[in-house]
C-alpha positions as CSV (number, residue, x, y, z in Angstrom):
1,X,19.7,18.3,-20.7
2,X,16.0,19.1,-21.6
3,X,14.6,16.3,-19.0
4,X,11.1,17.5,-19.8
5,X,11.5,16.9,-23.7
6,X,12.6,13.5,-22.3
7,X,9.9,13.0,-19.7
8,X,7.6,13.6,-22.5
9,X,8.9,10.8,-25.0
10,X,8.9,8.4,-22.0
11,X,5.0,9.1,-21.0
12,X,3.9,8.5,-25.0
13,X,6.0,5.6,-25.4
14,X,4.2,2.6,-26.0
15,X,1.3,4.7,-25.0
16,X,-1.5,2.3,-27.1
17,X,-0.7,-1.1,-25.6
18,X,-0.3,0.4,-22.4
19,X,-3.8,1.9,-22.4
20,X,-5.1,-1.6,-23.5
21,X,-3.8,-3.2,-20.8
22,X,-4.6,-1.0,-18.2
23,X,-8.0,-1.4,-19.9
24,X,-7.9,-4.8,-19.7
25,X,-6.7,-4.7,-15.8
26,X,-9.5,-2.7,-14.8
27,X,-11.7,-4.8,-16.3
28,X,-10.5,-7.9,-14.7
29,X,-10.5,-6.2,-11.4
30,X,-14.2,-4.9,-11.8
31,X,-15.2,-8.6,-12.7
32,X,-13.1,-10.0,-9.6
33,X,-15.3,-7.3,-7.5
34,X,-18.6,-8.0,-8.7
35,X,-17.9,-12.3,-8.9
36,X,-16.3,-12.5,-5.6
37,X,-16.3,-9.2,-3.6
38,X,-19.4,-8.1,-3.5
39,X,-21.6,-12.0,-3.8
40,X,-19.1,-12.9,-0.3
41,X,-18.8,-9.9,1.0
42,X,-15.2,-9.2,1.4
43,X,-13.8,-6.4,2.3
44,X,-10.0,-5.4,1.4
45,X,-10.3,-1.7,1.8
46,X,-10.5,1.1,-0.8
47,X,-14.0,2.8,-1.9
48,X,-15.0,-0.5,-3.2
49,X,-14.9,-1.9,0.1
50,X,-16.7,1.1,2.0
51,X,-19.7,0.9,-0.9
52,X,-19.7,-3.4,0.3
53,X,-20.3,-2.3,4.3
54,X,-22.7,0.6,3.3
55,X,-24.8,-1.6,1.5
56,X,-24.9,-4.0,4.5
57,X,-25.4,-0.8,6.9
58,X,-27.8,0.8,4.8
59,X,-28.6,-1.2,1.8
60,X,-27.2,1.4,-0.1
61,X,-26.7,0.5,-4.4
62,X,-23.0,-0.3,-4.1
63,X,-22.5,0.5,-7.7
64,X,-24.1,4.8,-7.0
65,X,-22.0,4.8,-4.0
66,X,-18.6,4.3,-5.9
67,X,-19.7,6.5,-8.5
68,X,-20.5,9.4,-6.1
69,X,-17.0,8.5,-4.2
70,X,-14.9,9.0,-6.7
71,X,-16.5,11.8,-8.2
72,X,-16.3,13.5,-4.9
73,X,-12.6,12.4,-4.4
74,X,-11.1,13.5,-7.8
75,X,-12.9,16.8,-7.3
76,X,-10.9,16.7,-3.7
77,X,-7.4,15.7,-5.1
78,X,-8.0,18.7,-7.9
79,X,-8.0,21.0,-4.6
80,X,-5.6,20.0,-2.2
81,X,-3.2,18.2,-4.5
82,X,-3.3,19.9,-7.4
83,X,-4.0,19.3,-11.2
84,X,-0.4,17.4,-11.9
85,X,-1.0,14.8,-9.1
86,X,-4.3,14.6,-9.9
87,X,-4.3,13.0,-13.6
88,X,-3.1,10.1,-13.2
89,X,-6.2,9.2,-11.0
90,X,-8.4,10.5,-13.7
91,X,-8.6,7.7,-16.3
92,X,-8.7,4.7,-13.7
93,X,-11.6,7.2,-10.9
94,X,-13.9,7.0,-14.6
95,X,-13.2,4.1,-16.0
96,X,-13.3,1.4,-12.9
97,X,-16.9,2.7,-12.0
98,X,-17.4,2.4,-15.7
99,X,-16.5,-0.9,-15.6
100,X,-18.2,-2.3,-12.3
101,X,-21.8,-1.1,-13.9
102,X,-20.4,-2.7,-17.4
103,X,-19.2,-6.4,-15.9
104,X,-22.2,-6.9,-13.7
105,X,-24.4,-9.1,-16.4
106,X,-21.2,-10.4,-17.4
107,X,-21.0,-11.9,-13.4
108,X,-24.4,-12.4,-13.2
109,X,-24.1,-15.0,-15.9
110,X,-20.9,-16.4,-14.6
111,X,-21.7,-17.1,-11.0
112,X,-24.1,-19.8,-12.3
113,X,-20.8,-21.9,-13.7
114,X,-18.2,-20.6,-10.9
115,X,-18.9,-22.4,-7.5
116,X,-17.0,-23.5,-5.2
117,X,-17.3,-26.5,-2.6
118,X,-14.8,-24.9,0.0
119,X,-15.0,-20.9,0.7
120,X,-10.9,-21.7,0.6
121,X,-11.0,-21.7,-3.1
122,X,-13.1,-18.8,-3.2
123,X,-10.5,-17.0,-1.5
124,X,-8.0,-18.4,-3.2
125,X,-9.8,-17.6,-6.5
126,X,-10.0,-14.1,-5.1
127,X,-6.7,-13.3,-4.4
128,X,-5.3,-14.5,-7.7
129,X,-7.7,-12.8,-10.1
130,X,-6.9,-9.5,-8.1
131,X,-3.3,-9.9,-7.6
132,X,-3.0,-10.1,-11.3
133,X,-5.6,-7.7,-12.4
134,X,-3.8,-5.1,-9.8
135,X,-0.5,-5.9,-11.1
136,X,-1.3,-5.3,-14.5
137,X,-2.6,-1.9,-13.6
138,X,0.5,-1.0,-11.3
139,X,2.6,-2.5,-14.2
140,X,1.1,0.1,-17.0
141,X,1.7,3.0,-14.5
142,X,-1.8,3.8,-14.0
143,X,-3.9,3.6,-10.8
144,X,-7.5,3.5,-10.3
145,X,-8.0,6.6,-8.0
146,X,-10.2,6.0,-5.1
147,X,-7.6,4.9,-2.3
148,X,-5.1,6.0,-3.8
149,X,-5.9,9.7,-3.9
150,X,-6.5,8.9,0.0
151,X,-3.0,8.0,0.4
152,X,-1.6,10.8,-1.2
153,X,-3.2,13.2,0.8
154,X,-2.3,11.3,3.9
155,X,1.5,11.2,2.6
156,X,1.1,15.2,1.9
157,X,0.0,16.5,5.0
158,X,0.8,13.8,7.5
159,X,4.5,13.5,6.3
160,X,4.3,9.5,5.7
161,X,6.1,7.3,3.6
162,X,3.3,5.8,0.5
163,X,3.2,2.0,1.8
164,X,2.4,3.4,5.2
165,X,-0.2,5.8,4.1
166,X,-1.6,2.9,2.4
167,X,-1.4,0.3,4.6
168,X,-3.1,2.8,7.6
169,X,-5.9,3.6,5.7
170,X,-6.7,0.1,4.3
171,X,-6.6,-1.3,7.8
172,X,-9.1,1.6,8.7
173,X,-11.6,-0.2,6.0
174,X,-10.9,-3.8,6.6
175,X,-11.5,-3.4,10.7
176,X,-14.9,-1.3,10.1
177,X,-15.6,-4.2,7.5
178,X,-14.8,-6.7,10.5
179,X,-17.3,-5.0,12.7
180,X,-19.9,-4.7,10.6
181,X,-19.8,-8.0,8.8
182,X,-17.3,-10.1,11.4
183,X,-14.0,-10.9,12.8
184,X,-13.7,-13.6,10.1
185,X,-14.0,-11.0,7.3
186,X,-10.6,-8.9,8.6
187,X,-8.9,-12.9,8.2
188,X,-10.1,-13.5,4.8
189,X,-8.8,-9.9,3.9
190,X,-5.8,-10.3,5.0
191,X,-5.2,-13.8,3.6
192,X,-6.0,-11.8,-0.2
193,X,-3.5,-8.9,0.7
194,X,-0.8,-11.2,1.4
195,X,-1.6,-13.7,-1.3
196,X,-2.1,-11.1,-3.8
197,X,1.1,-9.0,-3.2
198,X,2.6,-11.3,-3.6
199,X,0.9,-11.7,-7.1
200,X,2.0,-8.7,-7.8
201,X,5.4,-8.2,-6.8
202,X,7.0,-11.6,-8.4
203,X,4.6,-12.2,-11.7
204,X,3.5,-8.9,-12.2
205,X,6.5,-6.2,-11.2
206,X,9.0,-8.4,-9.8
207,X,10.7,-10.3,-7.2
208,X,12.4,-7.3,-5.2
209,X,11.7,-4.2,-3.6
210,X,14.3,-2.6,-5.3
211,X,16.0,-3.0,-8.9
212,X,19.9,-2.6,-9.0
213,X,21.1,-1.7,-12.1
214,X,24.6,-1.2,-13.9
215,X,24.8,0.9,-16.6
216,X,27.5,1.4,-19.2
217,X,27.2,4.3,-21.4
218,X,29.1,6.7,-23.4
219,X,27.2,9.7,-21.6
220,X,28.5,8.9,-18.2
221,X,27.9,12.4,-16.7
222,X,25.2,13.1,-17.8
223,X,23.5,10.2,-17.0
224,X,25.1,10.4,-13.7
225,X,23.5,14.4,-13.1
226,X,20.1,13.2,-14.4
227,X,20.1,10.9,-12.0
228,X,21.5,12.7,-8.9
229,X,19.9,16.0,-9.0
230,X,16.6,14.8,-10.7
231,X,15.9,11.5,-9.8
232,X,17.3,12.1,-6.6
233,X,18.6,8.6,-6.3
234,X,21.9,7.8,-5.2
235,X,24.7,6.2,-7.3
236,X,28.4,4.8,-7.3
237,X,30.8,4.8,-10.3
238,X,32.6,2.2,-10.8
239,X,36.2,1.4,-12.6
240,X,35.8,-1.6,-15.2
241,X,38.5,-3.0,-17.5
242,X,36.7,-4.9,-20.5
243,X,38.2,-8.7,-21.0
244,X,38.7,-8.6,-24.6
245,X,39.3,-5.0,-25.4
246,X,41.1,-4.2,-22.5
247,X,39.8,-0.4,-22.6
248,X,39.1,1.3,-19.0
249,X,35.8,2.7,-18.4
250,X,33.2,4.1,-15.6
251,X,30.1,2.1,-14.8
252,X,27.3,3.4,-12.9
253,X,25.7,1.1,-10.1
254,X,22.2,2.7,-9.0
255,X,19.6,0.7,-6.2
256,X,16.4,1.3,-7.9
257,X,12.5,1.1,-6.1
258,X,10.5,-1.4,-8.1
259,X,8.0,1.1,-8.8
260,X,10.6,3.4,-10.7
261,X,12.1,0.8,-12.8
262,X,9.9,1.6,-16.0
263,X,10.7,5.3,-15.8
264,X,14.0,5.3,-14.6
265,X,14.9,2.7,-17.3
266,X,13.4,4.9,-20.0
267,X,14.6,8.1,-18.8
268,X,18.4,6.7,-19.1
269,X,17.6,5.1,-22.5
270,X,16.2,8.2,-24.0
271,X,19.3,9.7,-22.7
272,X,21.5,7.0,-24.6
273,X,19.8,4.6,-26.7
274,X,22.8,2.6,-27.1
275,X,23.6,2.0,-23.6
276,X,23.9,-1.3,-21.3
277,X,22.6,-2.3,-18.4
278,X,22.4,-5.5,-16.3
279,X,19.6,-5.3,-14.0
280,X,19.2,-7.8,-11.0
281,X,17.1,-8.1,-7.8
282,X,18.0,-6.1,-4.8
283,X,16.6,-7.8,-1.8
284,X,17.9,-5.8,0.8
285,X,19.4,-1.8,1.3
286,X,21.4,-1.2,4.2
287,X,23.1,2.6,5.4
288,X,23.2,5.5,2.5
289,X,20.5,7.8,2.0
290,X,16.8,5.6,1.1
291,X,13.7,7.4,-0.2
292,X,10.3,7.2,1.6
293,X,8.8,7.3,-1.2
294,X,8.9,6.6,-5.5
295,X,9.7,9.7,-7.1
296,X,7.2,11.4,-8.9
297,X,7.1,13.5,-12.6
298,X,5.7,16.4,-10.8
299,X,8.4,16.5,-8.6
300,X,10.9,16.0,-11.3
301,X,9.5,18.9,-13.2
């Protein structure tokens, strides 16, 4: 099984739309930033959120300081982690900079229309137009660099699972936000973290953590090798008897991570484009073997 021939068909499918609306993401998240971030001052983490304190520190233009941040962290990722888990930070590093600079007159005109009575809607506001905008990102399988390059450094040389790494150096940002700008910044962040995941996880990516999926197909072993020694997931075959043609067969059952469930989905479709799958919600793992971490195609290849 040539898995990087597959690989390959999975990365260029439905590569055009894809782009669009990861296009289409950033844009909504660069709007969100300059609207709401940046006029209130809230602080949520990521280089975004450093260039917002800096510019309170030391009025610094918070539009130069992401620019040179990201610059300075793709050239960082390049060296320590390496060209393969590098490009997929490239696009969203250029383009959400890009965007910020691009969206600004566009705010500008809008924030004379969009006011609020109660700094609850505002945050409210907030959390929505970045849950979605994020999602849609997430959703596409792109990212927009910046913390996320931090994390996977943190995840390569401090040995953390990614949603730690995350969550660690986000907290880093938010309390140095806190201090410089107050307590009642560090709340207001946290109510658009929580809000907003959750955005993300039940409109955007879905309900669960994890995806369990059962999979009839006429390439049983194959699909069952692909999985095991590349995906590195774990997975139980099952003996079904069909109802109407009464005719034996093997199903595979497979727990999923959310964030997989567009590759691993493809992957077994390019494998067998004929074969079946009911997919439901998997709101809780317990015993077995469980990843840290989603797998990536680097460490496929």
């Amino acid at each position: 099984m040539d898995l990087k021939k597959i690989l390959k068909i999975v990365t260029n499918k439905n590569r055009i739309p894809r782009t669009c609306f990861m296009i289409l993401g950033i844009f909504l998240l660069a709007l969100n930033y300059n609207l709401f971030f940046v006029r209130n001052n809230l602080v949520i983490g990521g280089t975004s959120g450093l260039a917002i304190v800096f510019n309170e520190l030391f009025g610094w233009n918070n539009q130069i300081f992401i620019y040179i941040t990201s610059f300075l962290l793709l050239i960082i990722s390049f060296l320590v982690l390496g060209v393969k888990k590098t490009k997929p930070a490239v696009i969203g590093s250029i383009l959400y900079p890009l965007m910020i600079t691009f969206t600004t007159p566009l705010s500008d005109l809008l924030a004379k229309y969009i006011v609020f009575e109660d700094y609850i809607t505002t945050i409210a506001c907030t959390s929505i137009f970045y849950g979605f905008a994020s999602g849609l990102i997430y959703k596409m399988g792109y990212n927009t660099g910046g913390s996320d390059i931090i994390m996977n450094i943190m995840v390569k040389y401090l040995h953390m699972p990614e949603g730690r790494a995350t969550f660690i150096s986000n907290l880093v940002i938010i309390l140095f936000g806190g201090i410089v700008l107050g307590i009642n910044q560090i709340i207001y962040a946290i109510i658009i973290l929580y809000i907003s995941s959750i955005i993300v996880d039940r409109m955007i990516i879905g309900i669960s953590k994890s995806k369990l999926f059962i999979i009839e197909t006429s390439r049983t072993k194959e699909v069952e090798e692909v999985i095991i020694k590349n995906l590195h997931l774990g997975v139980t075959v099952l003996k079904a008897k069909g109802g109407y043609s009464k005719e034996t067969k093997d199903l595979l059952m497979c727990a999923v991570p959310t964030n997989d469930y567009y590759m691993f989905k493809e992957i077994i479709l390019a494998i067998d484009k004929d074969a079946f799958f009911i997919i439901n919600d998997c709101y809780d793992i317990e015993g077995g073997t469980i990843r840290s971490k989603s797998f990536s195609l680097d460490s496929i290849l």
